[in-house]
C-alpha positions in Angstrom: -0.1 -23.3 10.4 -3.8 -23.8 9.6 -5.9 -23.5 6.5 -8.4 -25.7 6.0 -12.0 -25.8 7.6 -11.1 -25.9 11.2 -9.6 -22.6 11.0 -12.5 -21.2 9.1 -14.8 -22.3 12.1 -12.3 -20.9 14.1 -12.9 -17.8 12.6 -16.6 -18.0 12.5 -16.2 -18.6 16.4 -14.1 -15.5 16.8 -16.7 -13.4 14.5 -19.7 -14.0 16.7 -17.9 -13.3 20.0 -18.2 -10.9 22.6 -15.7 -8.5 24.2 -16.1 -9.8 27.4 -13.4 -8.1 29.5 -14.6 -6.1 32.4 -15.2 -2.8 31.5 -14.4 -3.6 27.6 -17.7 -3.0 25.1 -17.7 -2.7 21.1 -17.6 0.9 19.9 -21.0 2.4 18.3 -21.0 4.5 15.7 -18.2 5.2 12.9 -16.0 2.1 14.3 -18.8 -0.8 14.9 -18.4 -2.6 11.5 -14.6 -3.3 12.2 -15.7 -5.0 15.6 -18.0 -6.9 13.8 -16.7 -9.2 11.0 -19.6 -11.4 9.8 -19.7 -14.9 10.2 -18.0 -17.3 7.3 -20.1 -20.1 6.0 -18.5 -23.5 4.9 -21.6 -23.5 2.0 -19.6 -24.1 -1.3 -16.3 -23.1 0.0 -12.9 -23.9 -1.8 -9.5 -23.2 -0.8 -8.0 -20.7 -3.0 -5.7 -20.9 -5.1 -2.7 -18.1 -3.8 -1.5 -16.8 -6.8 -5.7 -16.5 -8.6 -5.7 -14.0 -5.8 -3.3 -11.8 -6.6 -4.2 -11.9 -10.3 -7.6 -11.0 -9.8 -6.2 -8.0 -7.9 -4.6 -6.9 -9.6 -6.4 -7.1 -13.0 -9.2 -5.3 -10.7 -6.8 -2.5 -9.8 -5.7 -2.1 -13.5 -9.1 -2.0 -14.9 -9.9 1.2 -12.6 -9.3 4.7 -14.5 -9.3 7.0 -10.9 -8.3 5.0 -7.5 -8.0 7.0 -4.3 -6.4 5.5 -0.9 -5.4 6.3 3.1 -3.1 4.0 4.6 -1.0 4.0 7.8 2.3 2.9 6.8 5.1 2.0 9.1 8.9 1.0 8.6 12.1 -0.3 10.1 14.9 1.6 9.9 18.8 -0.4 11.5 20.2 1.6 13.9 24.6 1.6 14.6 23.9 -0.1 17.5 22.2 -3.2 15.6 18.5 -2.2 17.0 16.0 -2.0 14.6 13.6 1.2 15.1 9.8 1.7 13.6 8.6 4.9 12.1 4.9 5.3 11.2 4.0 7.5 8.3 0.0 8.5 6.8 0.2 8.6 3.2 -2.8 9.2 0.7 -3.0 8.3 -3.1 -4.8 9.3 -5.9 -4.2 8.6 -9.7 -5.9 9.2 -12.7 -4.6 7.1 -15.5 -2.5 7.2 -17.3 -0.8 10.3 -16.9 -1.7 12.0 -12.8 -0.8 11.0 -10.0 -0.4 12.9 -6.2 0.7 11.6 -2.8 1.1 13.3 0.5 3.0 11.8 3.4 2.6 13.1 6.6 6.1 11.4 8.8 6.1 11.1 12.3 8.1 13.6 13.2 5.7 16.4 11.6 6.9 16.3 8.2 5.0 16.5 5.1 6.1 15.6 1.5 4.0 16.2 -1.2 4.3 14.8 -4.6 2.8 15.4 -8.0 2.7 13.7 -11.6 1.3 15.3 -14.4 1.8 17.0 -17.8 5.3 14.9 -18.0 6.6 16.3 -15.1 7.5 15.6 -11.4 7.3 18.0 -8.9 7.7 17.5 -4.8 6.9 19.7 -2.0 9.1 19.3 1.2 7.6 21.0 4.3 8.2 22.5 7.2 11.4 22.5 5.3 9.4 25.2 2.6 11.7 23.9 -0.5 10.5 22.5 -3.7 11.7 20.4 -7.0 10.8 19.6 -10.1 11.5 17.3 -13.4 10.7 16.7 -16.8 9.9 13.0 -17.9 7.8 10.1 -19.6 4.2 11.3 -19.7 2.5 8.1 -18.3 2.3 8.0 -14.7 3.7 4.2 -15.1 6.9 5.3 -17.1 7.8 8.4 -14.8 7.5 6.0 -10.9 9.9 3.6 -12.6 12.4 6.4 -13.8 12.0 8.1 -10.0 12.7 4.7 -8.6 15.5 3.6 -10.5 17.4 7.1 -11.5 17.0 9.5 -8.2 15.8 6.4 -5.7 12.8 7.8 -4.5 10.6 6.1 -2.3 6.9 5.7 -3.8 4.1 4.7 -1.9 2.8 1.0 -3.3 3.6 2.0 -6.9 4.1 -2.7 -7.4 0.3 -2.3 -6.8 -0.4 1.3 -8.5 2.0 1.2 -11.1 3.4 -2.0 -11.7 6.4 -3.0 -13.8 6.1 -4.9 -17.0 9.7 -6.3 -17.2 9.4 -7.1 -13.4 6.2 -7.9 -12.4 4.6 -8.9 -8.8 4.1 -12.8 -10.0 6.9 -13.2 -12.7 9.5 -16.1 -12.8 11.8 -15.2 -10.0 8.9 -16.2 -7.5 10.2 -19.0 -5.3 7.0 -19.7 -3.8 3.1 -18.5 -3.6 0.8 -19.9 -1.1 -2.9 -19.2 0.2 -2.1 -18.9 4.4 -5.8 -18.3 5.2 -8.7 -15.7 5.8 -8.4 -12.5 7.8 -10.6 -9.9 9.2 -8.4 -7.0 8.1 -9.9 -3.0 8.2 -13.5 -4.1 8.5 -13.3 -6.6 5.9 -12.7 -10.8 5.2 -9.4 -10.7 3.3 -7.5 -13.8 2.0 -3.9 -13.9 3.2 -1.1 -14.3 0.6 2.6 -14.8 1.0 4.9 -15.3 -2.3 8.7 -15.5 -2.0 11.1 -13.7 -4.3 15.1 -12.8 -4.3 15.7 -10.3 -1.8 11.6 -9.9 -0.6 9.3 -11.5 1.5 5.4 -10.0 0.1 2.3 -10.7 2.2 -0.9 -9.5 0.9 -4.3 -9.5 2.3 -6.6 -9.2 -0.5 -10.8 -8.1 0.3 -12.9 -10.5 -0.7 -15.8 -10.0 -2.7 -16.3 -8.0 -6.1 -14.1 -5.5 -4.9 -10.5 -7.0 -4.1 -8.7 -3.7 -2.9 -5.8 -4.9 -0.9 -6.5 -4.2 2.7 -2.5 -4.6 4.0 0.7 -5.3 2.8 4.0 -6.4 4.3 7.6 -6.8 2.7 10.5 -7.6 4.7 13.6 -6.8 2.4 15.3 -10.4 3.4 18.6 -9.4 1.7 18.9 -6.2 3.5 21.1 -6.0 7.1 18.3 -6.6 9.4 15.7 -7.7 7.5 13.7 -4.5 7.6 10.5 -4.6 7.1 7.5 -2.0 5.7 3.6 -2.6 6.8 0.6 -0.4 4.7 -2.9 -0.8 6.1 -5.0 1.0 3.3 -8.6 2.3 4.0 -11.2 4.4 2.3 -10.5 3.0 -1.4 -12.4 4.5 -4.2 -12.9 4.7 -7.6 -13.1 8.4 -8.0 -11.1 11.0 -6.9 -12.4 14.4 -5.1 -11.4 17.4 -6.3 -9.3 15.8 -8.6 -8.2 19.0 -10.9 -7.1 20.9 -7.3 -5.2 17.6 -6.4 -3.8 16.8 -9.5 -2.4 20.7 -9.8 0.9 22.0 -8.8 1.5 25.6 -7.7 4.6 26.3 -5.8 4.1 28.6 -2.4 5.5 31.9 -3.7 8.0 31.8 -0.7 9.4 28.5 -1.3 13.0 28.0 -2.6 13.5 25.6 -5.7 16.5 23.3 -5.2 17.4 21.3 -7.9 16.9 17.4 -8.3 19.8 15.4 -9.4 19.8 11.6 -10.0 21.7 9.2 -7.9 24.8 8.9 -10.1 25.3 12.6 -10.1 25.0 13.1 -6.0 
């Protein structure tokens, strides 16, 4: 492991080099900026400090009213047979705090599941299965992920970053360990590369660098799970506003859809 200066100019190497396998060239257009990191400079430079990181993150995430995301997400899922398979997903986010929020994932096998918080209530959209739910609950977006994760177990996209926990935060006492591993060239940006250590998770966070620090991927093997599963998010196109948002942010059930009910966990 490597994160001092030598890697940095390893890294500056790497940024100003060519694709030279036969036959191999750059893209142009749309997809040329993620081919061409620019080169780091060792003027000034400090190692920093892992944990600073992931505070100013996430103070810079909290201080945004609207925040609107794409990531490719994929997951491992334990098999009978002791194989460990991988599932992909596209998922997109956008919240207006402190009381909207929608996501849509589109699975790999062609499913979509559509979700939306507003007005105190939580509504989701299964399709091509055509059925929907809903619930009443806390107003705040905040209030309502934590009551769908802890009552009805219900998986919601990057809500530690989104909507993060007060009694169980990211960096709170239970980390075992925090470190800075080094600099990355992640979705067309430098990132710094953070791993921290808590009961049951292994986090790694690579955080843009610069006066915007979206985080650019995430990984979290669950290290007290059989298997040690693990979940990967590469986020792109982060904003600060959110199109359309009174269309996105708006529930209307399709009028052939069938309402099921939604029960928590302890009543299933």
């Amino acid at each position: 492991m490597v994160t001092n200066g030598s890697h940095r100019a390893t890294l500056a190497l790497l940024a100003g080099a060519t694709v030279a396998a036969a036959g191999c060239e750059r893209p142009e257009g749309q997809d040329a900026a993620y081919w061409s990191p620019p080169a780091l400079t060792d003027e000034d430079w400090q190692e920093p400090d892992g944990e600073e990181v992931i505070r100013q993150m996430l103070t810079f995430m909290d201080a945004q009213q609207e925040v609107a995301v794409e990531a490719l997400a994929s997951y491992e899922a334990l098999q009978e047979n002791g194989q460990n398979l991988h599932f992909d997903m596209l998922q997109r986010v956008a919240m207006h705090k402190p009381d909207k929020l929608f996501w849509v994932t589109l699975n790999d096998d062609g499913s979509v599941d559509s979700a939306w918080v507003s007005g105190g209530k939580f509504s989701l959209l299964k399709q091509p299965a055509n059925i929907w739910g809903q619930i009443s609950g806390p107003a705040t977006v905040t209030e309502m992920l934590f009551r769908l994760v802890e009552e009805y177990d219900l998986d919601v996209p990057f809500e530690a970053i989104l909507a993060r926990d007060p009694e169980n935060p990211l960096i709170g006492d239970d980390v075992t360990s925090l470190w800075w591993v080094g600099e990355a060239w992640v979705e067309g940006f430098w990132t710094n590369h953070v791993a921290l250590r808590k009961p049951g998770i292994d986090l790694e966070l690579w955080v843009r660098k610069g006066d915007e620090p979206f985080p650019a991927k995430m990984a979290i093997t669950y290290t007290e799970e059989e298997g040690r599963p693990t979940y990967v998010a590469r986020f792109r196109r982060w904003s600060t506003t959110v199109p359309d948002a009174v269309s996105q942010f708006t529930f209307t059930p399709p009028t052939d859809a069938e309402r099921v009910e939604v029960t928590p966990v302890s009543e299933r």
